[in-house]
Structure formats: structure tokens, C-alpha cells
PLY file of the C-alpha trace (Angstrom):
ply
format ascii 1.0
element vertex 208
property float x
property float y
property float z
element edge 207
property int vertex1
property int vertex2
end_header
88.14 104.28 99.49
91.24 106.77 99.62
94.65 105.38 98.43
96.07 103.09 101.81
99.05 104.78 103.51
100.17 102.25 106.30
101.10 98.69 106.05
98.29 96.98 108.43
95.50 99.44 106.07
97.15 97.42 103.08
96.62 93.64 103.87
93.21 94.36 105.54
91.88 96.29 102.78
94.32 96.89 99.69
95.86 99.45 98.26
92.92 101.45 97.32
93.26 102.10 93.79
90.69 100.21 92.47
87.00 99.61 93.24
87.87 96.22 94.86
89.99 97.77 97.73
88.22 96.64 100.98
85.86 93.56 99.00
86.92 90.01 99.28
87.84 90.58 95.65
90.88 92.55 96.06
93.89 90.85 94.55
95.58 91.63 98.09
93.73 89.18 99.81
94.31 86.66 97.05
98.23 87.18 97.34
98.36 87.04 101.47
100.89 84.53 102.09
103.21 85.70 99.35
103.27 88.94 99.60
103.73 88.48 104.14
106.86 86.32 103.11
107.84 88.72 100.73
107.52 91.42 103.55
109.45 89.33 106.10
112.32 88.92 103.89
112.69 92.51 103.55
112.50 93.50 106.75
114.66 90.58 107.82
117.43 92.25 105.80
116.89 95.74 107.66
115.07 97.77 104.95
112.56 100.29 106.16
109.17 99.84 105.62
106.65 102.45 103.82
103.42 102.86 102.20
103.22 104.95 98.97
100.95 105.09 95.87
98.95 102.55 97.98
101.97 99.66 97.85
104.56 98.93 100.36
107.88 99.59 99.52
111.32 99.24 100.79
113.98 102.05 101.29
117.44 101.78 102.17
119.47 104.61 102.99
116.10 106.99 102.09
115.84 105.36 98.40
113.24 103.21 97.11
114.78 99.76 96.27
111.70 97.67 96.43
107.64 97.68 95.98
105.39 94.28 96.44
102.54 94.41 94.00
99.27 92.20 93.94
97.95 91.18 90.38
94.86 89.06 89.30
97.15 85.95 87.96
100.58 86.68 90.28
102.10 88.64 92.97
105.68 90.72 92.30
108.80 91.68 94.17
109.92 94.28 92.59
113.73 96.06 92.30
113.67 99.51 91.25
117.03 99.12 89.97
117.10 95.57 89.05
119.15 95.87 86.23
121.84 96.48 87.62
121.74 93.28 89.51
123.63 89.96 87.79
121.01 87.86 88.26
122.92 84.72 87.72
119.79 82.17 88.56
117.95 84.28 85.97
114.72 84.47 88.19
113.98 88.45 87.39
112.46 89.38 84.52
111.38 93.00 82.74
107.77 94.03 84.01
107.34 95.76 80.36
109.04 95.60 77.33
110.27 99.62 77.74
111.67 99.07 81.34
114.60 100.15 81.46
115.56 99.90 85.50
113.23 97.43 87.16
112.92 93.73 87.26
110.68 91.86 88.95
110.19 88.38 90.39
106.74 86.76 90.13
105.25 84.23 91.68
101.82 82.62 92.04
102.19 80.40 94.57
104.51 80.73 98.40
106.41 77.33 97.32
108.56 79.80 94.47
109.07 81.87 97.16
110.63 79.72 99.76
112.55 77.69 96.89
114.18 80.59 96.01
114.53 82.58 99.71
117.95 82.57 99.59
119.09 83.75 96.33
116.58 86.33 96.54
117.89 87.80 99.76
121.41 88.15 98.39
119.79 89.79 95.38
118.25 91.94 97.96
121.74 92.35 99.41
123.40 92.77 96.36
121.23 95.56 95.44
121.84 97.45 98.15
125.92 96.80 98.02
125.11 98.90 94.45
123.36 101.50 96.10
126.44 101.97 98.44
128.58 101.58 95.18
126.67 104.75 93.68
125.97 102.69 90.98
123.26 104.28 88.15
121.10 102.79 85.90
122.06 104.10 82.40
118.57 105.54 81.10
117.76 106.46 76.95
118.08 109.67 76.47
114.52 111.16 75.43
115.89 112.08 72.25
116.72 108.42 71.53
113.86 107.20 71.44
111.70 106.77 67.81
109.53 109.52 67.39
106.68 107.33 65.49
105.24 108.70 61.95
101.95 109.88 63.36
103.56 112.15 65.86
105.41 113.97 63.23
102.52 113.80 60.99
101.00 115.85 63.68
104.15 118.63 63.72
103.31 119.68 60.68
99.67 119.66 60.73
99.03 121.42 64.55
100.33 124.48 64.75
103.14 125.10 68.02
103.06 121.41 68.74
105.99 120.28 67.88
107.45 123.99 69.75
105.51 122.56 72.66
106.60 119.15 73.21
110.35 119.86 72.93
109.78 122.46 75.45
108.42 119.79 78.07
111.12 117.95 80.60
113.16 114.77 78.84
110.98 112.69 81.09
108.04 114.08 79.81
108.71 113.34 76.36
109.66 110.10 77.31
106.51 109.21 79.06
104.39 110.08 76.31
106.94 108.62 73.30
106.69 105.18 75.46
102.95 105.62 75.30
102.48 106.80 71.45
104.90 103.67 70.36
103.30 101.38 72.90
101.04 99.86 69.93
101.98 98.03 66.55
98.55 99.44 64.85
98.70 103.22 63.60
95.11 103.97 64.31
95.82 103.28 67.63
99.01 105.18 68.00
97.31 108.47 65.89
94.43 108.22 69.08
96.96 108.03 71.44
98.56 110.89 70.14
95.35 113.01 69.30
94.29 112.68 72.94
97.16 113.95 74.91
97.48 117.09 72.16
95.39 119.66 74.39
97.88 118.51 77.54
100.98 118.41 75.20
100.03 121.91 74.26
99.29 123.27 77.64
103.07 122.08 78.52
101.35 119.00 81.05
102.94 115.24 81.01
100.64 112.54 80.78
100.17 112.46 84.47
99.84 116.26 84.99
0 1
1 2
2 3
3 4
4 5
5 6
6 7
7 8
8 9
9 10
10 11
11 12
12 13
13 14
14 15
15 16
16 17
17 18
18 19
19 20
20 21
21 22
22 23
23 24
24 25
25 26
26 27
27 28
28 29
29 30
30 31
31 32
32 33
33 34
34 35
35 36
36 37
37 38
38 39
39 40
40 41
41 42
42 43
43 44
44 45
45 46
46 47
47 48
48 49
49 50
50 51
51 52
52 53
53 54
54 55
55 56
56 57
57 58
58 59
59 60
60 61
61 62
62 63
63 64
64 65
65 66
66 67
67 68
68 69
69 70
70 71
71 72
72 73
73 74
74 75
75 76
76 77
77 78
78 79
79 80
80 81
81 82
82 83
83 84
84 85
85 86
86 87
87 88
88 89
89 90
90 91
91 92
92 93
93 94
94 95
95 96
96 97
97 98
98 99
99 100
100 101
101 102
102 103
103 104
104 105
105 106
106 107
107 108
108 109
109 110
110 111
111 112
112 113
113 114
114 115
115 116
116 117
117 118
118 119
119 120
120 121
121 122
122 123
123 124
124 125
125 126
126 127
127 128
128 129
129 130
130 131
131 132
132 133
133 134
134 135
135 136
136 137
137 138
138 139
139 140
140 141
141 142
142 143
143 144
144 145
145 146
146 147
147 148
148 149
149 150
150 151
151 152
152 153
153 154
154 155
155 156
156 157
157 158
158 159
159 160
160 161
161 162
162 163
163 164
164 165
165 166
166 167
167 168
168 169
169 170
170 171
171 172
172 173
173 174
174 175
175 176
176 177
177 178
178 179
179 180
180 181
181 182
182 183
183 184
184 185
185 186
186 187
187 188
188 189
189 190
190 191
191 192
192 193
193 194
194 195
195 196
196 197
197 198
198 199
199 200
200 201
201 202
202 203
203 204
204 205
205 206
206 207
């Protein structure tokens, strides 16, 4: 099935990513009333609604604020820029531990939702106000982040690497540094590392 671009495609099938997309199976179909009042609440607070990478999201004023996303234990709302909210009910929390912009707010069942309706529509609303504000999330520079051992390891041992992966775009390098120090073990991190070599020395990202 090819990745769903329109909202009624979505709920009836999925979001066509995966080999469940259009089965009973799909995580969509497990998430239905959530992720509707999800939807509702958005559109209640005049967002516009679009489909990309398979997901509905949210845009206000032609930028991405929002995506809903169906998982096997929960369903998200999720603000592209959620740090920058205050989040004084502390409800949102950090979909990874290297996310530097989003938050998210997870739920497995409607009831969290429709406890929590109203603070999450002035979130909504308060996100938004930033947008106005021109408010930016501060991202780490590439350069700041930890360059792990096995990486330079590799510098020194594969010649025109190191040449080659300073010469790719800051979020380049930051996509694959977040990758390489994604694990604690070394073994892991050297595999990592050894795999994306040929792309790192063809000057491709990880999703190139």
C-alpha cells in the first residue's frame, strides 16, 4: 500500500508505512476514538488540516505545529515546537531522549483526553501565540554534540572520512551523531558507524 495522503485514506486504512496499513491490525484502527477527538480539537481551534509522511498534521499560518501518531501501546499529540510551551500541568513529555523541539502528549485511553480538553487547547493556543511571537526553538549546534570514540577511531583509520563528514550539512552530522551515540554498548555504536561509512563518504545523510 502507498504512503496515505488524505485524511478519510488515514482512518480507513492507516498511514501506510507499515505492512499492517489497510488489516484490522493497524494501530490506526486501535487508536479511533482518540486520535477523532484529537482531530476535532484541532480543527475546532482553526488549524488546517493535511496529510504528510502518511500522518495528519496541523499547520497554522503554513507551518507544521502538530502531527497525531498511532502506536501499538498509545496514541500521541504531538507539538513540533513544544518546548517552547510552559506546560504548567506538566502533561507533555520528550518523545526521545535527543528531542530537542517536540513534546508530546500520550494517551491510551479517550477519558485522558477529555480530562484534559481544556488545558490542551490553550496549549494548542499558546503555541500558536509563539508562532505569531516568532519565537525559535534554540537547537545544538552540530558541533556540540559528542563525537563518540569509535567515530574518531574511524578518522584515522578510513582515509577522507573525517574530510567527508565535516563537509556534509550541520543537520547531517547531527542526524547521524544522534544515531552513532544512540547506544551505551560500543559494538553497537562501531556497527552503526561502519554501516553508514559508504553514504558518509558519498556526501549522503542517513536518509539520502
Amino acid at each position: 500500500m502507498a504512503i496515505t495522503r488524505d485524511i478519510n485514506t488515514y482512518f480507513e486504512s492507516g498511514c501506510g508505512r507499515c505492512e499492517l496499513a489497510g488489516t484490522p491490525e493497524c494501530k490506526v484502527h486501535t487508536w479511533q476514538h482518540e486520535l477523532r477527538l484529537f482531530r476535532k480539537l484541532l480543527l475546532d481551534c482553526g488549524l488546517t488540516e493535511e496529510v504528510k509522511w502518511g500522518s495528519p498534521t496541523y499547520t497554522y499560518k503554513g507551518t507544521i505545529l502538530f502531527m497525531l501518531g498511532a502506536f501499538k501501546s498509545n496514541c500521541v499529540l504531538s507539538f513540533i515546537k513544544g518546548v517552547l510551551l510552559k506546560d504548567e500541568a506538566k502533561i507533555l513529555q520528550s518523545p526521545g531522549e535527543n528531542s530537542q523541539s517536540a513534546r508530546v502528549f500520550r494517551v491510551a485511553k479517550v477519558a485522558s483526553i477529555q480530562e484534559n480538553y481544556d488545558v490542551l487547547k490553550a496549549y494548542i493556543f499558546e503555541a500558536m501565540q509563539a508562532e505569531d511571537a516568532g519565537l525559535k526553538v534554540e537547537f545544538k549546534k552540530a558541533e556540540e554534540h559528542e563525537k563518540p570514540e569509535e567515530l574518531l577511531a574511524c578518522f584515522d583509520k578510513i582515509p577522507g572520512l573525517k574530510a567527508a563528514f565535516e563537509a556534509l550539512t550541520k543537520g547531517r552530522q547531527r542526524a547521524y551523531l544522534l544515531h552513532f551515540t544512540g547506544s551505551k554498548n560500543s559494538s553497537t555504536r562501531m556497527s552503526r558507524i561502519e554501516k553508514y561509512v559508504p553514504k558518509i563518504l558519498s556526501g549522503k545523510g542517513m536518509m539520502d
